[in-house]
Every structure is written in structure tokens, then in C-alpha cells.
VOPAGU-2260 file (C-alpha; in pm, 1 decimal, decimal comma):
REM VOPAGU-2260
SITE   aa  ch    i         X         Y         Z
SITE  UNK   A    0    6541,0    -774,3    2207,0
SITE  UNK   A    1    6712,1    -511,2    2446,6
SITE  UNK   A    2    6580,0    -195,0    2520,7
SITE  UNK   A    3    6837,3     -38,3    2392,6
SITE  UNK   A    4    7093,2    -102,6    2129,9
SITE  UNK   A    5    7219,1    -474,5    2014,9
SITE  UNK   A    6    7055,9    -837,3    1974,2
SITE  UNK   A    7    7262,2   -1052,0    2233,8
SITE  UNK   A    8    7088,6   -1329,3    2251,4
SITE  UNK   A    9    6986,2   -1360,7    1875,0
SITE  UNK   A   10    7324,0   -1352,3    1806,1
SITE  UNK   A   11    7462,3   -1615,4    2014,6
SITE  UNK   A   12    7196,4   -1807,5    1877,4
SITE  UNK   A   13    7332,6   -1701,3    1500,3
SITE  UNK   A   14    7641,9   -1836,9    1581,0
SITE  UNK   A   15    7569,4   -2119,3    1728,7
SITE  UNK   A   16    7425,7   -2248,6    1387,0
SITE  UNK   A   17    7671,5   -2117,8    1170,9
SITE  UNK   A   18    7920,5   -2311,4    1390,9
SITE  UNK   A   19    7742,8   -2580,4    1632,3
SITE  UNK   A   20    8043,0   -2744,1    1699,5
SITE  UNK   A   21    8232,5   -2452,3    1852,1
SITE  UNK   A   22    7835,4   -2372,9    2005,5
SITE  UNK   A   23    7856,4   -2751,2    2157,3
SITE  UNK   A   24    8138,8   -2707,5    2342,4
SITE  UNK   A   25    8129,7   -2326,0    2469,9
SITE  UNK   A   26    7717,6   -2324,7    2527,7
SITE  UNK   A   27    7405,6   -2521,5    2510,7
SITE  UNK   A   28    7098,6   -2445,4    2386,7
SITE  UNK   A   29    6760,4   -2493,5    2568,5
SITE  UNK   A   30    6407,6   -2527,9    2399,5
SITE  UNK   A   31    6130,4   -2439,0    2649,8
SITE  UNK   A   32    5836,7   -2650,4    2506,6
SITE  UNK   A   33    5596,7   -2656,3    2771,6
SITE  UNK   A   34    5362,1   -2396,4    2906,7
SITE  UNK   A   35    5390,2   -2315,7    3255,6
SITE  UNK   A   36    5189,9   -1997,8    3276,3
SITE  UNK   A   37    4832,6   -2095,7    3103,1
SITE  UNK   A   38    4679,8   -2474,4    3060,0
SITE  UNK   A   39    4777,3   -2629,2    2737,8
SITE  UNK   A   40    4394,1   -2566,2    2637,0
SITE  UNK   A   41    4409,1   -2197,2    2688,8
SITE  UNK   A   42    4320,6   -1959,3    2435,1
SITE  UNK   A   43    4601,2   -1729,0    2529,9
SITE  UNK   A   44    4859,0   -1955,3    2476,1
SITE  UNK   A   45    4715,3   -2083,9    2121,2
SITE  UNK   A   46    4671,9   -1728,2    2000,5
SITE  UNK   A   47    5015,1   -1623,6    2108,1
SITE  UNK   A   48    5126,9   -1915,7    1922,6
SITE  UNK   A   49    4982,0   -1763,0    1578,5
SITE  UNK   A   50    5112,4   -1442,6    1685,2
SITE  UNK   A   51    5441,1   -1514,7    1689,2
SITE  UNK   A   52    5398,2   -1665,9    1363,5
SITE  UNK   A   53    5230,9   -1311,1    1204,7
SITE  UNK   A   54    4869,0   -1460,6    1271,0
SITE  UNK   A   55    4609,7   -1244,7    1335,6
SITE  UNK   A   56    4387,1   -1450,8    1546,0
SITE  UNK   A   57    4047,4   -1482,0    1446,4
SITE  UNK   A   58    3805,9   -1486,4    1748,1
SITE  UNK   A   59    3750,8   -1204,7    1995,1
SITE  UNK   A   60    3620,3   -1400,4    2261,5
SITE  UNK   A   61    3349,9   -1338,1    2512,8
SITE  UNK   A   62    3443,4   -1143,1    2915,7
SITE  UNK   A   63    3328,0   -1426,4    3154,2
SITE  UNK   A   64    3374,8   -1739,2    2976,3
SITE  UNK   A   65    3699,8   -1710,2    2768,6
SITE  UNK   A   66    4071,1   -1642,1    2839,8
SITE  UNK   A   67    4113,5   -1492,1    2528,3
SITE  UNK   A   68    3923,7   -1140,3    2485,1
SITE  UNK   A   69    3953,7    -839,6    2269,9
SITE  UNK   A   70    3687,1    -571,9    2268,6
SITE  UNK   A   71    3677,6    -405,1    1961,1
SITE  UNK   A   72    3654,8      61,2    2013,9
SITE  UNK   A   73    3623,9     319,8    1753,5
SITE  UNK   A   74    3789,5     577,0    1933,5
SITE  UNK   A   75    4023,4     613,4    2189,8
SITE  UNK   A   76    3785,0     830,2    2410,7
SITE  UNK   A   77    3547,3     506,1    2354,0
SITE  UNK   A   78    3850,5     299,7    2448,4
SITE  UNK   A   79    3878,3     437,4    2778,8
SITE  UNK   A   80    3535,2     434,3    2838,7
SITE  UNK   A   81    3540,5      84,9    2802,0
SITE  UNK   A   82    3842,7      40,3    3002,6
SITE  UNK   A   83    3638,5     210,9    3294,1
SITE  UNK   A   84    3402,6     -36,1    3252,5
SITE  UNK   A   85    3562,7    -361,8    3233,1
SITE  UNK   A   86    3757,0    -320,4    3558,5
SITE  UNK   A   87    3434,7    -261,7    3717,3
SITE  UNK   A   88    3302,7    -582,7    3578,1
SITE  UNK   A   89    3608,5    -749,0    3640,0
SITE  UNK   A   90    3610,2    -710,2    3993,1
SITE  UNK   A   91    3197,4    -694,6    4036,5
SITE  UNK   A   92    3085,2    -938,0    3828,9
SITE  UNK   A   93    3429,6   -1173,1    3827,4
SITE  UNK   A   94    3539,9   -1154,4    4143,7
SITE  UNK   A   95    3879,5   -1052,0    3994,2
SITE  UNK   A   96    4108,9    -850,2    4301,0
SITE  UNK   A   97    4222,7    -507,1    4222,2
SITE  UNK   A   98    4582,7    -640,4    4301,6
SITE  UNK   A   99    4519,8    -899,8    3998,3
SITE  UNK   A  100    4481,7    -653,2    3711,5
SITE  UNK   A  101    4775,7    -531,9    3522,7
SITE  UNK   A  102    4757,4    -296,4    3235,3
SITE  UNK   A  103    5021,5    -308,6    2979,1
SITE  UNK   A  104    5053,0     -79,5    2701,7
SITE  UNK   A  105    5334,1     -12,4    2426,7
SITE  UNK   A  106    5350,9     360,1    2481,7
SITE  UNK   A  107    5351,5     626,4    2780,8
SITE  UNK   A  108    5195,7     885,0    2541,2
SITE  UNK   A  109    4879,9     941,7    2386,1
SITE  UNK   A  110    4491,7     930,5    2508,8
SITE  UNK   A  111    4542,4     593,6    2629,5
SITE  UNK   A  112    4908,1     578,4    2711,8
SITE  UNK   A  113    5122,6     461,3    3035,4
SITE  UNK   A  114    5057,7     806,9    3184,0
SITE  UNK   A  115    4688,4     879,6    3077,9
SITE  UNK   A  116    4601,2     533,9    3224,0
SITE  UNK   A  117    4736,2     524,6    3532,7
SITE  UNK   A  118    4611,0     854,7    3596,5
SITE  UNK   A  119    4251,3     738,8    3554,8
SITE  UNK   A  120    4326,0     418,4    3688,9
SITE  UNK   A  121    4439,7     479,4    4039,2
SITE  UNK   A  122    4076,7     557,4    4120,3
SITE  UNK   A  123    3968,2     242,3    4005,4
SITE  UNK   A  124    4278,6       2,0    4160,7
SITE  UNK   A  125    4403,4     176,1    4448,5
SITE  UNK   A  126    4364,6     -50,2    4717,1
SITE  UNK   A  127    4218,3     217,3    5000,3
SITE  UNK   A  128    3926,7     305,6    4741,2
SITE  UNK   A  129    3537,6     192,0    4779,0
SITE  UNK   A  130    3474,2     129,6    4394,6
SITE  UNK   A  131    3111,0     197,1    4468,0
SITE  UNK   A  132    3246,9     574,4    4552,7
SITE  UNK   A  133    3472,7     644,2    4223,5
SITE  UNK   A  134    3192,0     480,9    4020,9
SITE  UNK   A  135    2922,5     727,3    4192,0
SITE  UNK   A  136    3147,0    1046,7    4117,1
SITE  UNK   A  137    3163,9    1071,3    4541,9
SITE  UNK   A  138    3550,0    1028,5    4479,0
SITE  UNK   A  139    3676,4    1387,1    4416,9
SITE  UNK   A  140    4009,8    1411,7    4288,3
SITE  UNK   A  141    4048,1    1623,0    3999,3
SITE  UNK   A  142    4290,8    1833,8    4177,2
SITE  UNK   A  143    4539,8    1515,9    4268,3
SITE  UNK   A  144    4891,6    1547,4    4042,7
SITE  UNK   A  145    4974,9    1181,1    3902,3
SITE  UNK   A  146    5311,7    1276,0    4042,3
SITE  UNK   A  147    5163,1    1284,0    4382,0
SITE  UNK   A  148    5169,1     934,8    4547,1
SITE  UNK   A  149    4879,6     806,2    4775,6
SITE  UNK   A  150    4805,5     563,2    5044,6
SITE  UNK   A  151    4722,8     237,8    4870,3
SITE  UNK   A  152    4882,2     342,5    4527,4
SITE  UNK   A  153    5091,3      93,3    4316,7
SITE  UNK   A  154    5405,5     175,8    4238,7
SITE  UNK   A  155    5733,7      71,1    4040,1
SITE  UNK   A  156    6072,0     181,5    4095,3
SITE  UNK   A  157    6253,8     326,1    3747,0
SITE  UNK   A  158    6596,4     293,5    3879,2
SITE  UNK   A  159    6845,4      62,3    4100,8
SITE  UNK   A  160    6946,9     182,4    4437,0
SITE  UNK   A  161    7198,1      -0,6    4681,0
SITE  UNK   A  162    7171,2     156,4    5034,6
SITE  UNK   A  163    7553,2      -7,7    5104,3
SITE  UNK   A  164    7756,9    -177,2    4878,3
SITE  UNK   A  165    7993,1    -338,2    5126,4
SITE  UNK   A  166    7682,0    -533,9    5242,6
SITE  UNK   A  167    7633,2    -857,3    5140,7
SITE  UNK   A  168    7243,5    -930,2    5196,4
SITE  UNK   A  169    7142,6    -602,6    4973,2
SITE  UNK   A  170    6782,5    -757,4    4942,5
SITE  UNK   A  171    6714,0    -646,0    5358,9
SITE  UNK   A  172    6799,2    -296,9    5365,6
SITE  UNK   A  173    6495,8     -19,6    5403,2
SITE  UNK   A  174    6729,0     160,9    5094,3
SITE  UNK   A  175    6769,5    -126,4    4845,9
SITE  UNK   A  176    6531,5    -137,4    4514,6
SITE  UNK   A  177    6592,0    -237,2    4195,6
SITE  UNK   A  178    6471,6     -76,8    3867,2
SITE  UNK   A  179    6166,6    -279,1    3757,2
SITE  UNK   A  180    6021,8    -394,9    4132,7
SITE  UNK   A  181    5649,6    -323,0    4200,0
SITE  UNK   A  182    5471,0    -251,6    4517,5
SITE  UNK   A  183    5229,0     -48,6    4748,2
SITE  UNK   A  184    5222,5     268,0    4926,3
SITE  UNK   A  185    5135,9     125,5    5265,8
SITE  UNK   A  186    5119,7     505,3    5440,2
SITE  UNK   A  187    5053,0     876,3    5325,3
SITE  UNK   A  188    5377,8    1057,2    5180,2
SITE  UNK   A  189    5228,5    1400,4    5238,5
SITE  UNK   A  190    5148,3    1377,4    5592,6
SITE  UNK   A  191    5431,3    1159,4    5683,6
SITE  UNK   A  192    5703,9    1311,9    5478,2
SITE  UNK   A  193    5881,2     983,9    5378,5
SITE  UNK   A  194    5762,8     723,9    5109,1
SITE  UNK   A  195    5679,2     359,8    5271,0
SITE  UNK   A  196    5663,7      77,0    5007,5
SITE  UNK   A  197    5556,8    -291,3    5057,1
SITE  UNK   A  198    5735,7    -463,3    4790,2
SITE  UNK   A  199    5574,7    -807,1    4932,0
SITE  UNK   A  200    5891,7    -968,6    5039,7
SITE  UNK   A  201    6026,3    -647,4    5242,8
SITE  UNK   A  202    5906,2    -268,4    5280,6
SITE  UNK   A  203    6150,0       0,5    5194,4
SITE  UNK   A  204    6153,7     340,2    5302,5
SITE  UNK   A  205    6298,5     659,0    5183,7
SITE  UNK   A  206    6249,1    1002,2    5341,6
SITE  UNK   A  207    6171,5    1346,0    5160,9
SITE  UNK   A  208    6495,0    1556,8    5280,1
SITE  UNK   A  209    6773,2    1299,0    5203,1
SITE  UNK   A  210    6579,1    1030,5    4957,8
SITE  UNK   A  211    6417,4    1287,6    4653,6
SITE  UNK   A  212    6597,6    1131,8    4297,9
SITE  UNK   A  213    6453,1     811,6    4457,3
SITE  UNK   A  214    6122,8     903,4    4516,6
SITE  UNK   A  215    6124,6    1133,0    4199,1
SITE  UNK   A  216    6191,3     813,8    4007,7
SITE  UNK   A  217    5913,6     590,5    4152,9
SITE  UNK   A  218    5580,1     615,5    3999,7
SITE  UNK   A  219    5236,0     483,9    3926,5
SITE  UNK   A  220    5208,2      84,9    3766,7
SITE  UNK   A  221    4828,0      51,8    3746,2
SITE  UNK   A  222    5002,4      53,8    3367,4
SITE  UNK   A  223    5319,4      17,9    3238,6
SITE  UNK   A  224    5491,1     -53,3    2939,9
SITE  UNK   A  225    5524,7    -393,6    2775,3
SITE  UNK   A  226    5909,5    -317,6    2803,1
SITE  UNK   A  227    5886,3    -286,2    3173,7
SITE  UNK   A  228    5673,9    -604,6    3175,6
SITE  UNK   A  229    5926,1    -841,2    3022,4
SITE  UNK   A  230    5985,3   -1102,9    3258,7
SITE  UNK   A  231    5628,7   -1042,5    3471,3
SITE  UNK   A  232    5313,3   -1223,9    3479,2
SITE  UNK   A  233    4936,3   -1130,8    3613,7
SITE  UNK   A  234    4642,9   -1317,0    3641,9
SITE  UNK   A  235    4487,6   -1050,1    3433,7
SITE  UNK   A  236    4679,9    -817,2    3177,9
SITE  UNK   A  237    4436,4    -565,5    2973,4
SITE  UNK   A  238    4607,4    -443,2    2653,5
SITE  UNK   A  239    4471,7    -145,7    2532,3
SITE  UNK   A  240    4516,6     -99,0    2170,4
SITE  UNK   A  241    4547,4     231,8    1993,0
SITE  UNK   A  242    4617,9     303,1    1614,5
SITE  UNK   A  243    4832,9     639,1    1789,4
SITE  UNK   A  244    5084,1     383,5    1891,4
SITE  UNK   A  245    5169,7     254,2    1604,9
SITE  UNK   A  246    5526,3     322,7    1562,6
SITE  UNK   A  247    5570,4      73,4    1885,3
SITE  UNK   A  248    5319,6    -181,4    1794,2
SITE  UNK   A  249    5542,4    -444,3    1674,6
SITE  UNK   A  250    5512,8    -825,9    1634,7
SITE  UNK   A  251    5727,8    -922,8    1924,6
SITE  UNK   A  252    5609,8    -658,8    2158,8
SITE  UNK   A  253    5213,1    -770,8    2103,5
SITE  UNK   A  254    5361,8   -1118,3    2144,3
SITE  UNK   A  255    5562,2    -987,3    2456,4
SITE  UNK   A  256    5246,0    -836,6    2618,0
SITE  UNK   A  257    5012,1   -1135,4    2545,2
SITE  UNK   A  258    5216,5   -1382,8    2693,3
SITE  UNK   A  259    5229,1   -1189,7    3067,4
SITE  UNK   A  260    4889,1   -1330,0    3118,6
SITE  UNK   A  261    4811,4   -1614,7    3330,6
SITE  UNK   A  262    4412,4   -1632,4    3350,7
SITE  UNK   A  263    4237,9   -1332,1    3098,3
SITE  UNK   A  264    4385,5   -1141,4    2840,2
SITE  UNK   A  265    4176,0    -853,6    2761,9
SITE  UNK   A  266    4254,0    -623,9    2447,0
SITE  UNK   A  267    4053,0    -318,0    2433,4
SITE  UNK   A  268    4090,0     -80,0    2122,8
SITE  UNK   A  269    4154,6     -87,6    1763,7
SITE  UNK   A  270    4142,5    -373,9    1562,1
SITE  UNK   A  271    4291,9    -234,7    1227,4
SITE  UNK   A  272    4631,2    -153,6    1461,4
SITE  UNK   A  273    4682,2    -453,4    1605,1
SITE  UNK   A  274    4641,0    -673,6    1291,0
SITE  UNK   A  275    4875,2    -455,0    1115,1
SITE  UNK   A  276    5159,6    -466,4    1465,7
SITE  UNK   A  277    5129,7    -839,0    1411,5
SITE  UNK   A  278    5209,7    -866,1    1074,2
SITE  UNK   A  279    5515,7    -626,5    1141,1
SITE  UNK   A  280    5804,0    -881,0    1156,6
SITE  UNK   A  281    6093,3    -706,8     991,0
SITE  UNK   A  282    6056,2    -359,3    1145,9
SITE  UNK   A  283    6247,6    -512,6    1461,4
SITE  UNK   A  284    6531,3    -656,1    1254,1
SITE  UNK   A  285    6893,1    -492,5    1420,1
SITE  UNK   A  286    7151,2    -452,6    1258,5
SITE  UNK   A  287    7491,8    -587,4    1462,6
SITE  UNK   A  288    7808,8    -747,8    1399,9
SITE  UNK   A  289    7834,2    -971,7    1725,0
SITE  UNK   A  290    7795,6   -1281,8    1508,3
SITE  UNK   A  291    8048,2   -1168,1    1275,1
SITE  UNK   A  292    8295,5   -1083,9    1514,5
SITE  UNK   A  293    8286,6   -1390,2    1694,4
SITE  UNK   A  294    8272,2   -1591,0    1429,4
SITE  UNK   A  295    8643,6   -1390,9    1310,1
SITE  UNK   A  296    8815,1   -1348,5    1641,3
SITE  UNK   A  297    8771,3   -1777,7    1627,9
SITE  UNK   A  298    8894,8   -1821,8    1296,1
SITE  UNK   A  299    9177,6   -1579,6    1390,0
SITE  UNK   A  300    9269,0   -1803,5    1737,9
SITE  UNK   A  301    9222,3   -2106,0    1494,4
SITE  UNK   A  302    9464,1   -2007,5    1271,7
SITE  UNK   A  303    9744,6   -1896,0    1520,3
SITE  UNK   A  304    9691,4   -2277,4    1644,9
SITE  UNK   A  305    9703,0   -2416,9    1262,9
SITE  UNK   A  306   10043,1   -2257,8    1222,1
SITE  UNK   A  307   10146,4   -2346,2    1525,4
SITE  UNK   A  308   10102,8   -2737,4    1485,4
SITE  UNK   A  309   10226,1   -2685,9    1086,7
SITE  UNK   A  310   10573,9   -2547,3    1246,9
SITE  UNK   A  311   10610,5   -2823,6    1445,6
SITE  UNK   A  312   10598,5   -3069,7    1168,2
SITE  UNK   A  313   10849,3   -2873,9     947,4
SITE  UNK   A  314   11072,9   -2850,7    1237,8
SITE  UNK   A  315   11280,1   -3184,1    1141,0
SITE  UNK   A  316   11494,2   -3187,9    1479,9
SITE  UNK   A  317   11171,7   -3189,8    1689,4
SITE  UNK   A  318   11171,3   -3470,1    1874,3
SITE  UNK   A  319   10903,9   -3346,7    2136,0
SITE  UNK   A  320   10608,4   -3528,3    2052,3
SITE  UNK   A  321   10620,6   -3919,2    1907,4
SITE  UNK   A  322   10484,6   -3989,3    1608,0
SITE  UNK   A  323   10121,0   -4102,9    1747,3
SITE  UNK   A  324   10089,0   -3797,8    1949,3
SITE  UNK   A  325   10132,6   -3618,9    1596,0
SITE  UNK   A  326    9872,1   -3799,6    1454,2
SITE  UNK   A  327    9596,9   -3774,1    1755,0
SITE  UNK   A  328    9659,3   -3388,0    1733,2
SITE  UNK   A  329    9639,8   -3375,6    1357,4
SITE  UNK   A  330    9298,6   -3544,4    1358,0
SITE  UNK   A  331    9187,3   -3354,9    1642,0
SITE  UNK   A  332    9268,6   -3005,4    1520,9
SITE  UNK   A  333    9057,8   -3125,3    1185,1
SITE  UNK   A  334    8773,7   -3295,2    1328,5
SITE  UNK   A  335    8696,5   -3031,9    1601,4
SITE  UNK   A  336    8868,7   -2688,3    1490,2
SITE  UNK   A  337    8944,8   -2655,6    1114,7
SITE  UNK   A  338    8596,4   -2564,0     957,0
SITE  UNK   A  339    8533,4   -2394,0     635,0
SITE  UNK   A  340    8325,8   -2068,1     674,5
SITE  UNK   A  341    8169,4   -2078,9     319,0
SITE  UNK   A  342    7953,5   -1748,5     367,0
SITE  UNK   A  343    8228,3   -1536,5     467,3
SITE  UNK   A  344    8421,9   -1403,9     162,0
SITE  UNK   A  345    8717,0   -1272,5     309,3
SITE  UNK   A  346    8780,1   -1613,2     533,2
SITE  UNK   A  347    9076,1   -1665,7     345,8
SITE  UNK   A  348    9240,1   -1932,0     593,9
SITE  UNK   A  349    8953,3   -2167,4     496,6
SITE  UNK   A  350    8977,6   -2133,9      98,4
SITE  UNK   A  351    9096,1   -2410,7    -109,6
SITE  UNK   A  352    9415,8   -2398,1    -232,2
SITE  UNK   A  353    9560,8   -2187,6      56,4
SITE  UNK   A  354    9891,4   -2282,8     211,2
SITE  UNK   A  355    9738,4   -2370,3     533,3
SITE  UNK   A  356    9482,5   -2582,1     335,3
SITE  UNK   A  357    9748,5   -2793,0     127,3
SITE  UNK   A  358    9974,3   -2856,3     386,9
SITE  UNK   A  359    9704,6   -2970,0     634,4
SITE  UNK   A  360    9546,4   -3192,7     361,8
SITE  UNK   A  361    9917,3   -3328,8     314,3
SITE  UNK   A  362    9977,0   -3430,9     689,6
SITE  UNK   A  363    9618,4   -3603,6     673,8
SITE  UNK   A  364    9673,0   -3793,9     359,7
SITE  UNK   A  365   10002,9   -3928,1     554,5
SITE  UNK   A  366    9779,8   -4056,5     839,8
SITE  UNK   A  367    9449,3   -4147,2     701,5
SITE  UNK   A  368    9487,4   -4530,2     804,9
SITE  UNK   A  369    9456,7   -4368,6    1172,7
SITE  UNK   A  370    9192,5   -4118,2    1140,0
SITE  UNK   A  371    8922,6   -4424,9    1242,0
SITE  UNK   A  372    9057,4   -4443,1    1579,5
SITE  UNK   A  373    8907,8   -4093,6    1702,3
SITE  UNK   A  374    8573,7   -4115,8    1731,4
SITE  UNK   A  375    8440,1   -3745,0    1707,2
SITE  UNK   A  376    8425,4   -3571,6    2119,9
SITE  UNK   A  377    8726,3   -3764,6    2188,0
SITE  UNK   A  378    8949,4   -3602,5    2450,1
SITE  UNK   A  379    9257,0   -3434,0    2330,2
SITE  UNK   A  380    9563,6   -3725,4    2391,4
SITE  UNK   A  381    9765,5   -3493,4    2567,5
């Protein structure tokens, strides 16, 4: 669902099977069946499967040989230890790149949240470090602020920015980012007093004096948030699980997270937590009238047109439209636009007995002997 408030697309769905006639002709629907991201044998793709379902999978996997791994902790502090660890193991003993491992986790707080991480992390990933050095304690940087941004650091940009909006190709200007886009600090801030970004299909650049909200927005992605993930892969995503985050761990956000990976899908934490996020399925149910209100601004239009069509035939001096145009309409308007809306109570137009209802079933008792001739998507004879 959105980040913020609504359901859009569950509720275009709704309607669409409360009415998949009106659905039919205004919007398709497409089923994605096949797996693009991970081979039909992969373990990530058959555990997501169960997850989506409220499954708890039941195999943990081993690092090296499986694409499927979850490391069970005790703690958080025992969490990050072993978060420490696998990245060195990943890229030592895997020959996984720095630039290939993406942490995701549901919250920015806590011992092992968004901020936490990618303030450990940067020693680990940034590009410009020897790993040998942070892992021998030769890197010194307890007195870096995670706000400060270094030379090799990856980055994301928290909000849109259009240099000129008269300009039609945004995507070239030095000033154009969008909220969401990750990339790397290709010089040193400090020294140079302007932020340089490669964002891998162009490198932006904003300066100190005039470009600050910018550069106040941008900040470390060694982790982010499984909302800022939707829509992104990595060959490896690392899922640290903690029972502090429980208000956000959530069926479709574990699901959400899971599914970014394309080769290894690590999960590092507590195993209580994120058995008990996947079984959450109701806790993301939202509450919206969407559905509803499409469903009654149609009936409404319908109705208007159902009068309409009803005047015409009382009107005995209308000569406008011959008798077999009358008739094509007539079957038409019922086969295509006059449904009955059981489930909604106060859908009055659609109740039997109503005066709309008898008069309609009158004009369609009078031509019955040509209501074979339309086949059902038949155009409109007029």
C-alpha cells in the first residue's frame, strides 16, 4: 500500500470484481506469473511465496550454498555483531562487491535501525575503504557525524528537485534528483565545499552556499527502509530482524523486503519477530471508500442515462429514432449498463419493484424476440 493514507490500487482492483463489466471496458487487469528477478528454483522466490500466504518458512539455510538465509541472534547487540561479520564474509569469502549489498530494514530507530546501521556500515561499504583496515581497528572514525558525507559514501536523495522546469530533458541537469535515487559521493564535501554524486547514469552537483535543503536532505543508504526499497532490487539484501520493530513488521512489508533480492537473502535477528510479522495479515487492512464511491458516482451516471432513454419512449410524438434503433439501445443499455448492486443497501435504482425497474422490464418484454441479435460487446448501433 501507499506510504501514506489510501489503498489505490486495492481498490481499483475491488471494483473491478464487484463490477467486471464496467472494469472490462474502463481497465484491464494484468497477472504477473513469472519470475524475472530469481530462477524459478530459487529459495527466495518459494519462501516469499509462503510468505505472502502467512507461512513461516521452515529452513534457515546455510551462507555459501543457499539463496535463502536467516541467521538466527539473541540480542540485538549480537545482531550487529553478526551483521559485522557477514559483510566481511560476504565480500572475503564470496566474492560479493561492496556495491552489491543492500540492507533493508523496517525502521530508522532502534539498535539496529536505518540510522544505527548505516552509521556502522559506512566503514564496512564505503567504496574508498581497505576492509582489512576497519576490520583491524586502523580505521579511526569515532569522531565522524553520520550527517557528515564522505568520499566514496552511498547516498539517497529524500526529496525531488527540478533545477528548471521549462526544460524538457530534466534527467541532464547537474540540479535534477528525484526522491528515492541512489548513488556515490565521487569527491570530498568538506574540502571541496559542494556535494558531487554519481547517480550511474549522470553526476549531479550541488554547492554548500546556494544548494543546503538539498544536501540536508541526502543521506546515507548502506540501509534504508523497506518503504524506500519498493520498486528496487540487489543482488544481495540483508534483513535484519529485531523484536523492537515490531509495530512495522508486517506481512506485506517482510514480503516487500524479501522480494528485492536477486541472488542472497540474508535475515539476521530474531526469529520469534519475524514469525509473528508474517502471520500479521489484518493489521494492514485500510479503511477507504474509493470502491464505494466509484461504484455510486456509476450507478448515479447510469441512472441519469436510464431516465433519459425511459423519456424518450413515453414521449409519443418522438419520431427521432425508428423503432429498431429503440430496440438496439434498449438491449444495449441492459446487457452492458443496468446491473443490480446486491451488496449495497441503499442502491435503490437497482431494487425490484422500482419504477425504473418495471418500466425497463416492460420495454424488454415488448422486444424479447430481438434481444438474440446482440451478441454481448456489440458496438452501440448508433
Amino acid at each position: 500500500p501507499p506510504v501514506s493514507k489510501g489503498q489505490v490500487m486495492r481498490d481499483l482492483l475491488n471494483f473491478h470484481e464487484q463490477n467486471d463489466e464496467l472494469g472490462k471496458t474502463n481497465y484491464s487487469l494484468t497477472y504477473l506469473q513469472k519470475i524475472h528477478r530469481t530462477s524459478n528454483k530459487s529459495m527466495i522466490a518459494e519462501n516469499a511465496a509462503k510468505i505472502i500466504q502467512g507461512i513461516v518458512p521452515d529452513t534457515q539455510g546455510v551462507l555459501g550454498e543457499d539463496d535463502y538465509v536467516f541467521l538466527p541472534t539473541k540480542s540485538d547487540e549480537e545482531t550487529m555483531n553478526t551483521i559485522k561479520d557477514s559483510v566481511c564474509r560476504l565480500i572475503n569469502e564470496f566474492g560479493y562487491k561492496k556495491e552489491d549489498i543492500q540492507f533493508i530494514i523496517p525502521q530508522s530507530t532502534g539498535d539496529v535501525g536505518e540510522n544505527k546501521l548505516n552509521e556502522e556500515l559506512r566503514w564496512y561499504l564505503n567504496t574508498s575503504f581497505n576492509l582489512e583496515d576497519v576490520e583491524s581497528n586502523k580505521l579511526v572514525h569515532s569522531s565522524v557525524k553520520l550527517k557528515t558525507l564522505l568520499y566514496g559514501d552511498r547516498v539517497m536523495f529524500t526529496k525531488n528537485h527540478r533545477d528548471n522546469y521549462e526544460k524538457k530533458d530534466l534527467i541532464k541537469s547537474e540540479k535534477n534528483v528525484f526522491n528515492g535515487e541512489i548513488g556515490y559521493v565521487i569527491n570530498n564535501p568538506d574540502l571541496s565545499k559542494e556535494l558531487e554524486v554519481d547517480l550511474s547514469d549522470r553526476i549531479v552537483k550541488f554547492t554548500n552556499s546556494s544548494d543546503q535543503s538539498i544536501i540536508n536532505t541526502t543521506k546515507l543508504a548502506y540501509a534504508i527502509t523497506v518503504h524506500k526499497s519498493q520498486g528496487s532490487e540487489s543482488p544481495v539484501i540483508v534483513m535484519p530482524i529485531s523484536a523492537a520493530h515490531h509495530y512495522m513488521l508486517i506481512n506485506n512489508l517482510i514480503y516487500t523486503g524479501v522480494t528485492r533480492a536477486k541472488k542472497l537473502l540474508l535475515l539476521i535477528g530474531d526469529e520469534n519477530a519475524y514469525a509473528k510479522g508474517i502471520k500479521r495479515m489484518g493489521d494492514s487492512l485500510r479503511r477507504t471508500g474509493l470502491c464505494y464511491e466509484l461504484i455510486t458516482d456509476f450507478n448515479e451516471n447510469r441512472l441519469k442515462l436510464l431516465e433519459s432513454v425511459l423519456d424518450n419512449f413515453k414521449s409519443s410524438d418522438n419520431n427521432e429514432l425508428i423503432d429498431e434503433i429503440k430496440i438496439a439501445f434498449i438491449v444495449h443499455l441492459n446487457k452492458h449498463l443496468v446491473r443490480r448492486f446486491d451488496e449495497f443497501d441503499d442502491n435503490e435504482m437497482f431494487e425490484q419493484g422500482s419504477d425504473e425497474d418495471r418500466q425497463l422490464d416492460t420495454i424488454l418484454k415488448e422486444t424479447s424476440d430481438d434481444m438474440g441479435a446482440f451478441e454481448d460487446g456489440s458496438p452501440m448501433p448508433f
